[in-house]
C-alpha positions as CSV (number, residue, x, y, z in Angstrom):
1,X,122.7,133.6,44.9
2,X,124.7,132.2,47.5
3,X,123.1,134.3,50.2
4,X,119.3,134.1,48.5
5,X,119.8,130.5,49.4
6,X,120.5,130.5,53.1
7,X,117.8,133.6,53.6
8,X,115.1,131.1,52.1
9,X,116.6,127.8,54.1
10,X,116.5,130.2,57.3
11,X,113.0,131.4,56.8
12,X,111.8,127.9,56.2
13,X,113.0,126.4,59.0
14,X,111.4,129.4,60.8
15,X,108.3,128.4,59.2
16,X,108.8,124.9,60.1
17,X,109.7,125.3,63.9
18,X,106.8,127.7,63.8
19,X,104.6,125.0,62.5
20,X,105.8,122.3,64.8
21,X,104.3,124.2,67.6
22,X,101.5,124.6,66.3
23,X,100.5,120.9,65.9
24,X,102.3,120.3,69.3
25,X,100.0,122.7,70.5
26,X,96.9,121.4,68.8
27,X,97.5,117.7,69.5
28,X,96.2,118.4,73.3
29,X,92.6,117.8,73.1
30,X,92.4,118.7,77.9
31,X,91.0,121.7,79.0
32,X,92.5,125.0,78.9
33,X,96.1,125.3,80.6
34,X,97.0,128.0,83.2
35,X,98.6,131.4,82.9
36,X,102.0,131.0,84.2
37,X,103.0,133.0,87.2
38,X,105.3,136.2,86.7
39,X,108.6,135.1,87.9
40,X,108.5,138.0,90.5
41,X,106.1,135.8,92.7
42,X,108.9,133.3,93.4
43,X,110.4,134.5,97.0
44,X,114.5,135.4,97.8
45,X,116.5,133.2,99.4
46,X,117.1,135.3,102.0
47,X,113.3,135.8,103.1
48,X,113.5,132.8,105.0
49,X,115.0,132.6,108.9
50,X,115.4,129.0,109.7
51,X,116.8,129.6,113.4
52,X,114.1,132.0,115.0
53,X,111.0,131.5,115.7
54,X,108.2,133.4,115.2
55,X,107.3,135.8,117.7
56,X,104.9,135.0,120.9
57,X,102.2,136.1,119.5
58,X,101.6,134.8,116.4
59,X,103.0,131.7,117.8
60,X,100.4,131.5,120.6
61,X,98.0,131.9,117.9
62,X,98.9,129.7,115.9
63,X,99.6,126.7,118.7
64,X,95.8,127.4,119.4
65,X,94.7,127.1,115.7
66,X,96.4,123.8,115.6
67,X,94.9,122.6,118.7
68,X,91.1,123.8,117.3
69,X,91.9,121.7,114.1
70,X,93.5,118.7,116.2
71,X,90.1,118.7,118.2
72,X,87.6,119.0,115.4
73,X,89.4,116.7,112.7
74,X,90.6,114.3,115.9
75,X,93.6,113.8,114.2
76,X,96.0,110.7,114.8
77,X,98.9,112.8,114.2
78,X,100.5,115.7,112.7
79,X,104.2,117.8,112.0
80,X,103.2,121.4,110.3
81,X,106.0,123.8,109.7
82,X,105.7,127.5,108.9
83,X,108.2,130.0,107.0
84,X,107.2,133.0,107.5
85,X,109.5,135.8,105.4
86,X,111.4,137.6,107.9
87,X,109.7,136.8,110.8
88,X,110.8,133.2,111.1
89,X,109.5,129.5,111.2
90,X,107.2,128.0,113.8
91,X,106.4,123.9,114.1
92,X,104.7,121.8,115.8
93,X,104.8,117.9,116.2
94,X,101.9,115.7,118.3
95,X,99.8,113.0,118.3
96,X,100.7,109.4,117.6
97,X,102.8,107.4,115.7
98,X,100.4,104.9,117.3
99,X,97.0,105.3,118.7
100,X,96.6,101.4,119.9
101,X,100.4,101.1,121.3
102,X,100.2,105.1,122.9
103,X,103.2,105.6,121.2
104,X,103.5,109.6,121.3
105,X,105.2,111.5,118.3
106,X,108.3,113.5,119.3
107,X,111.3,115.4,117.9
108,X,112.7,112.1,116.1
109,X,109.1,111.1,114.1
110,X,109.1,111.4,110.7
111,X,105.9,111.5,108.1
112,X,104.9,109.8,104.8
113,X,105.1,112.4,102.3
114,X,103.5,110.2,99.2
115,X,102.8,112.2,95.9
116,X,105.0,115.2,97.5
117,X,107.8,112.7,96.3
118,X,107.3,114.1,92.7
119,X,108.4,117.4,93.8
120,X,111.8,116.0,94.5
121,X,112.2,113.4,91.5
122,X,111.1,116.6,88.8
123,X,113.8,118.7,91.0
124,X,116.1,115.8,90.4
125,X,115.6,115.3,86.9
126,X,115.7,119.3,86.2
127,X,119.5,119.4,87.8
128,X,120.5,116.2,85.3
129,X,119.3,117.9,82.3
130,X,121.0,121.4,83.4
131,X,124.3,119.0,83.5
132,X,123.5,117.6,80.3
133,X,122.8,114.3,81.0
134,X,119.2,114.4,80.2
135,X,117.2,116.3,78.0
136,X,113.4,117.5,78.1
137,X,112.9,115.7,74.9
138,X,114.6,112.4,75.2
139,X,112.5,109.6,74.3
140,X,111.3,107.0,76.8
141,X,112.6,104.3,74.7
142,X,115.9,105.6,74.7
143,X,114.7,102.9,78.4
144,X,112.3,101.2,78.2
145,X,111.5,100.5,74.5
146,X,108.9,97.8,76.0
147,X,106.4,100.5,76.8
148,X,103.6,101.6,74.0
149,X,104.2,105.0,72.5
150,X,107.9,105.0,74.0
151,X,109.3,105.9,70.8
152,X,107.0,109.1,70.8
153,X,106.8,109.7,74.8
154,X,109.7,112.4,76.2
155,X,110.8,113.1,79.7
156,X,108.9,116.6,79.7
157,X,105.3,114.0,79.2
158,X,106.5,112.0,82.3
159,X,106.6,115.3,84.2
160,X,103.7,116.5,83.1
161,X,101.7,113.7,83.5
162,X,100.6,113.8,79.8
163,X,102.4,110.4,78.5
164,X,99.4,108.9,78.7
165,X,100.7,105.7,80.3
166,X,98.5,103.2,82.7
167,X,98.9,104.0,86.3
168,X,99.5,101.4,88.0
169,X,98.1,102.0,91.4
170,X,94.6,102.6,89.8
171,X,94.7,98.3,89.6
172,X,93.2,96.5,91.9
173,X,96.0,94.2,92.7
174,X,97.8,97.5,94.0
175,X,95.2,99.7,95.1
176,X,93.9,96.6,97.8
177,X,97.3,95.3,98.4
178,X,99.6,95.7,101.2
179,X,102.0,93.5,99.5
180,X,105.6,95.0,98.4
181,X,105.6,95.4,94.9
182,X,108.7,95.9,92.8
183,X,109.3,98.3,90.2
184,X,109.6,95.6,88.1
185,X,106.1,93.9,89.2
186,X,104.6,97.4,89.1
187,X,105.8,98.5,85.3
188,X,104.5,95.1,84.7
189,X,101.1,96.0,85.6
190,X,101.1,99.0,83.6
191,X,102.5,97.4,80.9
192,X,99.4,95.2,80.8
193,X,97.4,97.9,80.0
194,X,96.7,99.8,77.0
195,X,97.6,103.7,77.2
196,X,95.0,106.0,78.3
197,X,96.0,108.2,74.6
198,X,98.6,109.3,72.2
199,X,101.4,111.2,73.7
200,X,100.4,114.7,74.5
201,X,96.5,114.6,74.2
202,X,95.5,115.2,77.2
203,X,96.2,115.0,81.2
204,X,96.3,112.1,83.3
205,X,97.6,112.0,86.6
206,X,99.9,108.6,86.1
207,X,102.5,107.2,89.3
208,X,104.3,105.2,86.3
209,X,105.2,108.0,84.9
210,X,107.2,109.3,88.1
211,X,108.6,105.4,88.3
212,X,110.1,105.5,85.3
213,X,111.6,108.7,86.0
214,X,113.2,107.1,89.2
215,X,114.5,104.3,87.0
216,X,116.0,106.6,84.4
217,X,117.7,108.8,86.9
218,X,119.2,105.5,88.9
219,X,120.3,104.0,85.0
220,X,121.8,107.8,84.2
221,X,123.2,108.0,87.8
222,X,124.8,104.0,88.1
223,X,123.2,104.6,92.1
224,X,119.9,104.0,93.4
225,X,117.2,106.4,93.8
226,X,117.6,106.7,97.4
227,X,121.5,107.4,97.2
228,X,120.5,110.1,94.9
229,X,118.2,111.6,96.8
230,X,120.9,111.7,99.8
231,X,123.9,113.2,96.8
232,X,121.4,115.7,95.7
233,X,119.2,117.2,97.7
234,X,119.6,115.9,101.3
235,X,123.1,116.0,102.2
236,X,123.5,119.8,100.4
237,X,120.9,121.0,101.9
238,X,121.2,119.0,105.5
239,X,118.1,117.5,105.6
240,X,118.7,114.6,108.2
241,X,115.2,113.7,108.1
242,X,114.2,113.2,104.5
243,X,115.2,109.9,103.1
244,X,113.7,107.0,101.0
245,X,110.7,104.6,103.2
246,X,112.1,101.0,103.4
247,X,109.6,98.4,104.7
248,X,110.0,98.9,108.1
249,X,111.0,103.0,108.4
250,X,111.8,103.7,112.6
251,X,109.8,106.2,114.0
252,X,107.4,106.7,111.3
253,X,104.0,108.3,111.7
254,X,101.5,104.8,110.9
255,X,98.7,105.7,109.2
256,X,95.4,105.5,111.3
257,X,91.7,105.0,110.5
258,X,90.6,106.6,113.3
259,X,91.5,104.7,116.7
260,X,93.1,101.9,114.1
261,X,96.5,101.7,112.3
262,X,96.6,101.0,108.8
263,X,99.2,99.3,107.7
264,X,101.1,99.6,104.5
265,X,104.3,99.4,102.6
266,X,105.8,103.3,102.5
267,X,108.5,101.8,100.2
268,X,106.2,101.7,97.1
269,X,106.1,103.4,94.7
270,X,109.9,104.7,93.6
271,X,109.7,108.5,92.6
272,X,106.2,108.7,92.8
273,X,105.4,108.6,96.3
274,X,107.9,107.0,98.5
275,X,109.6,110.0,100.9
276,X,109.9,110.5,104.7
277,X,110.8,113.5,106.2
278,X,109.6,116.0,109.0
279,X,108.2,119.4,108.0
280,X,110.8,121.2,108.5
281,X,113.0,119.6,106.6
282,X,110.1,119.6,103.9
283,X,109.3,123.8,104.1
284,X,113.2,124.0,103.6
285,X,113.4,122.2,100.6
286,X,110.5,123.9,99.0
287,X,112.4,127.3,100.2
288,X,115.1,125.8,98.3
289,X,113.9,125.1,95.0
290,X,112.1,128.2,95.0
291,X,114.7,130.4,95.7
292,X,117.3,128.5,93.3
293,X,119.2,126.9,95.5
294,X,119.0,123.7,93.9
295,X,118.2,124.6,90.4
296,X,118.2,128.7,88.7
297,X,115.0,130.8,89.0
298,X,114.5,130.5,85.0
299,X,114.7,126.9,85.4
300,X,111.8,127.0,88.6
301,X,109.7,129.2,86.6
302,X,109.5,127.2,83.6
303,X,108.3,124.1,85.6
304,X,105.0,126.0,85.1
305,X,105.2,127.1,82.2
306,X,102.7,124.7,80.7
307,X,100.1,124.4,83.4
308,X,97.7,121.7,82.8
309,X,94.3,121.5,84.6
310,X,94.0,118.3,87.3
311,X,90.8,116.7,88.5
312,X,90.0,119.2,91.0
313,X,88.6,122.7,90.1
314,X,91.6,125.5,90.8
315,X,94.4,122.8,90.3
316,X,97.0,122.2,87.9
317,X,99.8,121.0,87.2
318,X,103.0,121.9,85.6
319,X,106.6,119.9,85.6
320,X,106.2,118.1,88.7
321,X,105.2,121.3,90.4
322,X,101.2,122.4,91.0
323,X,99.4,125.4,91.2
324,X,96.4,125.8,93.1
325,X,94.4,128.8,92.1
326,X,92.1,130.1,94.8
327,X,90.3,132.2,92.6
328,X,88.9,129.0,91.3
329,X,88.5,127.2,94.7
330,X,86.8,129.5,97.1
331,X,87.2,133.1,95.2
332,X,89.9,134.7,96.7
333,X,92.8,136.6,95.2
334,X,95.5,134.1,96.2
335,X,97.6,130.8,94.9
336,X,100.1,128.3,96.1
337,X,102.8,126.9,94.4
338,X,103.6,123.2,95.6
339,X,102.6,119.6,95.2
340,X,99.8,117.7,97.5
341,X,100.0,113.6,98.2
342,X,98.2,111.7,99.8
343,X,96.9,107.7,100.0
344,X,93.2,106.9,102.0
345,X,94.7,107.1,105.6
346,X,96.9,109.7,105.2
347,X,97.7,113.2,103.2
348,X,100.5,115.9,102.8
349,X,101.2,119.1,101.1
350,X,104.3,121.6,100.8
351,X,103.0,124.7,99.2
352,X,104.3,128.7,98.9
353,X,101.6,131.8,99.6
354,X,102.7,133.9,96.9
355,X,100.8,136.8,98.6
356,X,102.6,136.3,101.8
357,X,105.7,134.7,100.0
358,X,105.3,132.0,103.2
359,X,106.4,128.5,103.0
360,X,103.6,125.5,104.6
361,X,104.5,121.8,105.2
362,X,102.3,119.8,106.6
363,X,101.6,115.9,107.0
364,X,98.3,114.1,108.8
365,X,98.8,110.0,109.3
366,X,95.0,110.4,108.5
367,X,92.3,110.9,106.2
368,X,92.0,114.6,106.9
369,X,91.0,117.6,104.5
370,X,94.7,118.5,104.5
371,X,94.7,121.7,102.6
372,X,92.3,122.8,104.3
373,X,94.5,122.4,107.8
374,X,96.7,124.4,106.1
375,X,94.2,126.8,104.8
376,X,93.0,128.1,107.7
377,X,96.8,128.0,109.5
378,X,97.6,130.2,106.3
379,X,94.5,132.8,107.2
380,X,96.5,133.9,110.7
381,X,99.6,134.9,108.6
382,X,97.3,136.8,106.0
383,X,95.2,138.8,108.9
């Protein structure tokens, strides 16, 4: 009787757990989510030769693709970095930091990075819950019981961008400001405003949701989000370059409107788009992740495993990670793995080939079409 007993209370809670995921599943209303990648498209840590360059040729050619695209987008300024399995990394650094003072980018510049920032905070937040500290399905107002639905939103939502939750850059007080706003000021703003829907509904591309992942991390961590940064990912993985914006970064990249700089606070927002960095230091992180350096393979493929479609054709987005389907886009047999960013005067994107298993950073202090710089960089390694 004894064992009758657990047999039934084993096959209903099969039933149950069965059931749960079927109204978890049916409670997104969105389009229709991605195929995850096989796990055998992520690249090898030891693909990558961080030391040697490419070799003359392809270098040559791609010096003068750059050049091309520096003429025809006239582009303020630029840092692109290449990993090319086995055959090493090429770079390249020019333009101006500023057009209207003639100050010239060199060796020491670093670049705005924006929504790439998510990339890092999502790597972040993956390596706390591996240590326990966090799990996937903690509730946000476990926080921040203050925000609507927080008793229903989880961390996985905030990566996914499917909490729902006002963004608060899409008000006009932010969006036309150049004033530094606090995460405090900015949560207020969002808080002002009524969700977009229910937890888990549908998509919505959200910068609160990546600030309130910043703020949980510092609260979990007792440090600030920039000293994190530095414990976690830069110092292990000696990036000198990549660091948090403060209001007044040295030798950053200023955002340009043609022959006019743009000025704006780099600082704002936390987690969601506030990282500086060269390229290089950039491609090597993305190497990094992808590879398992900073968190297991398993743990990098399952950041896509639920692949929600963006507001761009081809696009989607997983656990802070995208996926850009070329298929979609232009009808090739390709994608990229990697996250894009960008604000009005300027644009970024670290991505991985998985046909050529090669690494692309790149970021413009300009309005430029940047995947498509890196795009047609990408055709010379595919030829």
């Amino acid at each position: 009787m004894k064992n009758k007993l657990i047999l039934i209370l084993t096959l209903l809670s099969i039933v149950l757990c069965t059931s749960n995921k079927i109204i978890a599943q049916k409670n997104y209303k969105g389009g229709t989510k991605h195929k995850q990648p096989e796990i055998e498209s992520l690249p090898k840590e030891t693909e990558y030769i961080f030391d040697k360059k490419v070799n003359d040729t392809l270098e040559i050619k791609l010096n003068q693709k750059i050049g091309e695209l520096f003429s025809k987008y006239n582009i303020a300024g630029i840092t692109a970095t290449i990993l090319i399995p086995k055959k090493g990394i090429w770079e390249t650094n020019r333009g101006f930091i500023s057009k209207p003072d003639s100050i010239i980018i060199d060796s020491s510049t670093v670049f705005y990075w924006a929504s790439v920032t998510k990339l890092i905070t999502s790597a972040i937040t993956h390596k706390l819950v591996l240590e326990g500290k966090l799990s996937f399905n903690d509730k946000l107002s476990k926080w921040f019981p203050d925000i609507e639905y927080s008793k229903k939103i989880t961390i996985k939502q905030l990566l996914t961008h499917t909490n729902g939750i006002y963004s608060f850059n899409t008000d006009s007080t932010v969006h036309f400001s150049n004033k530094h706003f606090t995460p405090h000021e900015l949560l207020t703003i969002a808080k002002s405003k009524k969700n977009l829907f229910k937890p888990g509904e549908y998509w919505s591309y959200t910068n609160t949701g990546y600030l309130l992942l910043a703020l949980i991390l510092e609260k979990i961590e007792s440090k600030t989000f920039s000293q994190i940064v530095k414990e976690r990912i830069s110092e292990p993985l000696n990036l000198k370059t990549l660091k948090q914006a403060t209001e007044n970064s040295p030798n950053l990249a200023l955002a340009h409107n043609k022959d006019t700089v743009i000025h704006k606070d780099y600082s704002v927002p936390l987690g969601a788009g506030n990282m500086i960095s060269n390229s290089k230091d950039m491609a090597i992180f993305l190497s990094a992740l992808l590879t398992g350096k900073i968190i297991p393979i398993k743990k990098v493929h399952n950041m896509m495993k639920d692949l929600y479609p963006m507001f761009d054709k081809g696009l989607y987005y997983g656990k802070g990670i995208m996926l850009y389907d070329f298929n979609e886009i232009n009808q090739t047999n390709n994608s990229w793995i990697g996250h894009s960013g960008g604000t009005e005067n300027y644009k970024a994107i670290v991505a991985y080939d998985i046909q050529t298993k090669t690494i692309i950073a790149i970021s413009i202090n300009e309005n430029i079409p940047v995947e498509a710089v890196a795009y047609k960089l990408m055709e010379l390694i595919n030829k």
